[in-house]
Biopython code that builds the backbone (N, CA, C, O; Angstrom):
import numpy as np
from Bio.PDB.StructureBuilder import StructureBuilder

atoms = [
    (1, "UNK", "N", (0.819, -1.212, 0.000)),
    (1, "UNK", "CA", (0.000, 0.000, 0.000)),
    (1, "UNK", "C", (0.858, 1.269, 0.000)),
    (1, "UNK", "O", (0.544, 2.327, -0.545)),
    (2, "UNK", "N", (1.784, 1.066, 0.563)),
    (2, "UNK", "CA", (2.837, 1.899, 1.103)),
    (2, "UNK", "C", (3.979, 2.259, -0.806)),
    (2, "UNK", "O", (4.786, 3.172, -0.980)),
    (3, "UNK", "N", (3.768, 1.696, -1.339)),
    (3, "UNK", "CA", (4.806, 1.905, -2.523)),
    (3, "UNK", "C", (3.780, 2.499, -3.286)),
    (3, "UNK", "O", (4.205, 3.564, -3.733)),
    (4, "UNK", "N", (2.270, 2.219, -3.737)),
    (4, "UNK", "CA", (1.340, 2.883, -4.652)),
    (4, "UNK", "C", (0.820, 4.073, -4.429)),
    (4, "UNK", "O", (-0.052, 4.741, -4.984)),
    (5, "UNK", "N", (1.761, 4.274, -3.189)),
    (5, "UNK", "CA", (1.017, 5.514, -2.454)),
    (5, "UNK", "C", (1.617, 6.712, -2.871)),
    (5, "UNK", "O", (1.131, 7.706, -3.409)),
    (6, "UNK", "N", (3.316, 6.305, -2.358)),
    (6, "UNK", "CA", (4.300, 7.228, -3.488)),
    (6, "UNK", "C", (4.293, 6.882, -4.511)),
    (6, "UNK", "O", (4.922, 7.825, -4.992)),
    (7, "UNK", "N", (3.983, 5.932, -5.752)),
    (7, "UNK", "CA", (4.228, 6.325, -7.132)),
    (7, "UNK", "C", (2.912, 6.955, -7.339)),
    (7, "UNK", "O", (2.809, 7.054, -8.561)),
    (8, "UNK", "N", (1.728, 7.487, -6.721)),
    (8, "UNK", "CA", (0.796, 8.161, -6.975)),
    (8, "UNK", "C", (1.310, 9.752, -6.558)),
    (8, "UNK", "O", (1.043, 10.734, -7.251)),
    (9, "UNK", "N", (1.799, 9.781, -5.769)),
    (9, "UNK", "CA", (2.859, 11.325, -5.028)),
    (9, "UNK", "C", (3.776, 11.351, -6.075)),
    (9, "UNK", "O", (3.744, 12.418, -6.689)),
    (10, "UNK", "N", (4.612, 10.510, -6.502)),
    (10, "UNK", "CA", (5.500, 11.005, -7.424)),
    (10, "UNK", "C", (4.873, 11.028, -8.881)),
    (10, "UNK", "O", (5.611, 11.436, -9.778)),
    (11, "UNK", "N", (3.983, 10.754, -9.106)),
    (11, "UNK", "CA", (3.175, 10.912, -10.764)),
    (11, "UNK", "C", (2.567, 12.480, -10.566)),
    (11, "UNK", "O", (2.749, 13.278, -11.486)),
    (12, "UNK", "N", (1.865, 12.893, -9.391)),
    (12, "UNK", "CA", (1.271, 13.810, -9.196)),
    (12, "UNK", "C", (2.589, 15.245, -9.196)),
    (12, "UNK", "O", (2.377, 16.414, -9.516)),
    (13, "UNK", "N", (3.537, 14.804, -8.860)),
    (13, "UNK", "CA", (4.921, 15.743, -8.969)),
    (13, "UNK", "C", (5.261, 16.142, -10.397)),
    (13, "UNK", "O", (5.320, 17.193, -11.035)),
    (14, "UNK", "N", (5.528, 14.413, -10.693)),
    (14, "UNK", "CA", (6.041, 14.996, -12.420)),
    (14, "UNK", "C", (4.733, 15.180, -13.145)),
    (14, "UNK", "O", (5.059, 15.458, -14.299)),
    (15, "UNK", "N", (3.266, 15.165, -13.049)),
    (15, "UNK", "CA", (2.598, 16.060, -13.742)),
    (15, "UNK", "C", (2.634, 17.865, -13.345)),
    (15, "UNK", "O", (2.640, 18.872, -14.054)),
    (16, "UNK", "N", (2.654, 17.614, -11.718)),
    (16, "UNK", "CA", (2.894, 18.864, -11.803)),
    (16, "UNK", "C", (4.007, 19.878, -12.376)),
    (16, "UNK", "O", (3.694, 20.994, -12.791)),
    (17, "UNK", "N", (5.516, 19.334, -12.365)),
    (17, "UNK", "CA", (6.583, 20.135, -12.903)),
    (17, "UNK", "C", (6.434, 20.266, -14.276)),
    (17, "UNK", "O", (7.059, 21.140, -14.878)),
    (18, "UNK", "N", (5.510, 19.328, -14.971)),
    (18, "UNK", "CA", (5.409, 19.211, -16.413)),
    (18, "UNK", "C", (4.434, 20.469, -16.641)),
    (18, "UNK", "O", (4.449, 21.072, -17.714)),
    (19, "UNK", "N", (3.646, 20.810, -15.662)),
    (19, "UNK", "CA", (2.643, 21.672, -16.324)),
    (19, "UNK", "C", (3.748, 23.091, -15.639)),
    (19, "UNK", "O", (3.796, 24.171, -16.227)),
    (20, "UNK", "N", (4.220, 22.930, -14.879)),
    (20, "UNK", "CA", (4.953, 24.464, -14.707)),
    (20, "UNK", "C", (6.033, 24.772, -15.427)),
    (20, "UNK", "O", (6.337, 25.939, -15.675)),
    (21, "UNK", "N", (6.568, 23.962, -15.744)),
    (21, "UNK", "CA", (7.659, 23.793, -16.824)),
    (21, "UNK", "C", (7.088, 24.173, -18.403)),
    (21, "UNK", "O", (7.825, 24.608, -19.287)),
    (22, "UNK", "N", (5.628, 23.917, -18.563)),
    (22, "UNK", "CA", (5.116, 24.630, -20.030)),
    (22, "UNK", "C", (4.487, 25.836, -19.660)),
    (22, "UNK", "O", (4.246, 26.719, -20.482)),
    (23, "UNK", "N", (4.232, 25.910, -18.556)),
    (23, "UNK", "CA", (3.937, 27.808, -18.051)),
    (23, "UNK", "C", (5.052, 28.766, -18.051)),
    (23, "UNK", "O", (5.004, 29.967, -18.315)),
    (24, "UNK", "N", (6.286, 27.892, -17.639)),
    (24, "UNK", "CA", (7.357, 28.758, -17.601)),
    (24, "UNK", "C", (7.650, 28.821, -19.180)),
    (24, "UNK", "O", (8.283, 29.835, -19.472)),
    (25, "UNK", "N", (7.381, 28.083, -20.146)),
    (25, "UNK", "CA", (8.277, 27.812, -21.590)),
    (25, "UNK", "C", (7.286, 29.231, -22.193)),
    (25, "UNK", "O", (7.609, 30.079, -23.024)),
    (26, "UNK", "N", (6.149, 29.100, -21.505)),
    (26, "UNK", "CA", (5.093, 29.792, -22.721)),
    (26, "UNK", "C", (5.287, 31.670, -22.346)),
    (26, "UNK", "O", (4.689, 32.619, -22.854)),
    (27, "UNK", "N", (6.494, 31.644, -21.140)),
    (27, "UNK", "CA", (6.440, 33.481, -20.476)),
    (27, "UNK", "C", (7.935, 33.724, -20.382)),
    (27, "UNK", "O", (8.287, 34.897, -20.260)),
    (28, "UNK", "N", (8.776, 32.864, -20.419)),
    (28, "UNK", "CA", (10.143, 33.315, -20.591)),
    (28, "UNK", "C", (10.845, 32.942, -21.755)),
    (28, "UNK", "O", (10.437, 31.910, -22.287)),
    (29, "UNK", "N", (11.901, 33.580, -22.346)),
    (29, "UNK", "CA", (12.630, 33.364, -23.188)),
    (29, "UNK", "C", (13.710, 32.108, -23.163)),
    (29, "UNK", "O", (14.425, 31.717, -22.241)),
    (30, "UNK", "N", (13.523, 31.499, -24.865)),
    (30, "UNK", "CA", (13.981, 30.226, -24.191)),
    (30, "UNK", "C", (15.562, 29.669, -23.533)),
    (30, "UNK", "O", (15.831, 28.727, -22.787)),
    (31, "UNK", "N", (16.436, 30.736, -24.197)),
    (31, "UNK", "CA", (17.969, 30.502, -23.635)),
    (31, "UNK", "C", (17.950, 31.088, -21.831)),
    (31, "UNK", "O", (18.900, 30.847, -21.087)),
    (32, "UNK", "N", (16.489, 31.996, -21.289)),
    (32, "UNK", "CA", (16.492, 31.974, -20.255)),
    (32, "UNK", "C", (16.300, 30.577, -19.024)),
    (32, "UNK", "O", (16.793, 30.359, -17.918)),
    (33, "UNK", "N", (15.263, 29.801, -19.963)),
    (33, "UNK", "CA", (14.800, 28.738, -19.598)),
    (33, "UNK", "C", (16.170, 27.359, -19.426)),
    (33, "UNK", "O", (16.228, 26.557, -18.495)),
    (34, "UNK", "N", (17.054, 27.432, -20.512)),
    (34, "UNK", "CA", (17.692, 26.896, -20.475)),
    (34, "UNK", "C", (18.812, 27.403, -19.205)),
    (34, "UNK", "O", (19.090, 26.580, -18.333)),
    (35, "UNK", "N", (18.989, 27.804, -19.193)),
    (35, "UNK", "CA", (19.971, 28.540, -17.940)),
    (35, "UNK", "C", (19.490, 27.711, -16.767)),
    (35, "UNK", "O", (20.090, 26.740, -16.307)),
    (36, "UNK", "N", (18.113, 28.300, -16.249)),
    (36, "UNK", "CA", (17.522, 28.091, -15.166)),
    (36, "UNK", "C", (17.598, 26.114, -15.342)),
    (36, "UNK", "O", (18.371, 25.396, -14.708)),
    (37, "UNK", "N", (16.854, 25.772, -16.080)),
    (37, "UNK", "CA", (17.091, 24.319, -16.075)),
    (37, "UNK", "C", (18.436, 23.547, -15.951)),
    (37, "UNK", "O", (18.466, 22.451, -15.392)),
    (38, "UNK", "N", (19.472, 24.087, -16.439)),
    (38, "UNK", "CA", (21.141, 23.573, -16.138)),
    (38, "UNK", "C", (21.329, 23.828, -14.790)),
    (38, "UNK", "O", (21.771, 22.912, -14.095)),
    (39, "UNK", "N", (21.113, 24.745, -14.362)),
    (39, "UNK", "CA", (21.479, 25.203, -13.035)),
    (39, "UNK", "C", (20.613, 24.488, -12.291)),
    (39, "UNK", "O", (21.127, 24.054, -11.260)),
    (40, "UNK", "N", (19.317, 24.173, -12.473)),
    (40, "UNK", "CA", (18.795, 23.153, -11.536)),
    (40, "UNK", "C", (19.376, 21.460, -11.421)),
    (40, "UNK", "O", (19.532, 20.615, -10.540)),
    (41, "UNK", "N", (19.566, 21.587, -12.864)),
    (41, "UNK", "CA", (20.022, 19.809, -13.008)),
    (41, "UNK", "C", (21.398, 20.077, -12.154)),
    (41, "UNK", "O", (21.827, 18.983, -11.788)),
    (42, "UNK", "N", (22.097, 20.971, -11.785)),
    (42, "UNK", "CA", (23.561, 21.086, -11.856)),
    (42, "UNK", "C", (23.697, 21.170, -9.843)),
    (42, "UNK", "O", (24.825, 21.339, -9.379)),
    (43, "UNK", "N", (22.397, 21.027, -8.790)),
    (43, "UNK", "CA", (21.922, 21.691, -8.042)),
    (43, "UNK", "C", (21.151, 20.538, -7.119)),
    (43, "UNK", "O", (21.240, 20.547, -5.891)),
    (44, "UNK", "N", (20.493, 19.687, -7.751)),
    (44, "UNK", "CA", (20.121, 18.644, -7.868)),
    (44, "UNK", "C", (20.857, 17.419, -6.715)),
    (44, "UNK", "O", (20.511, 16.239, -6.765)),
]
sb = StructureBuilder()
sb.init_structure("model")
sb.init_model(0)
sb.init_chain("A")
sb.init_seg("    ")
for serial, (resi, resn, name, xyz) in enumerate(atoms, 1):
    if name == "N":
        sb.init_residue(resn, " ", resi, " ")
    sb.init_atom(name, np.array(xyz, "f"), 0.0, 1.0, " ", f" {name:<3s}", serial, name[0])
structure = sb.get_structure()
């Protein structure tokens, strides 16, 4: 019960970063976007 519980928490995550991640694509410029995303992977 305990494992379906987080892959339901972690599906609900990566839908969520997926939808803020196309909010952010659709209001910032994209070599800005890229910045911010290296620096997160790099952060991580």
């Amino acid at each position: 019960m305990t494992s379906s519980r987080s892959l339901k928490i972690t599906t609900l995550l990566v839908h969520y970063r997926y939808y803020v991640t196309k909010k952010i694509n659709n209001e910032i410029p994209r070599n800005k976007i890229k910045r911010l995303l290296y620096f997160r992977a790099n952060n991580i």
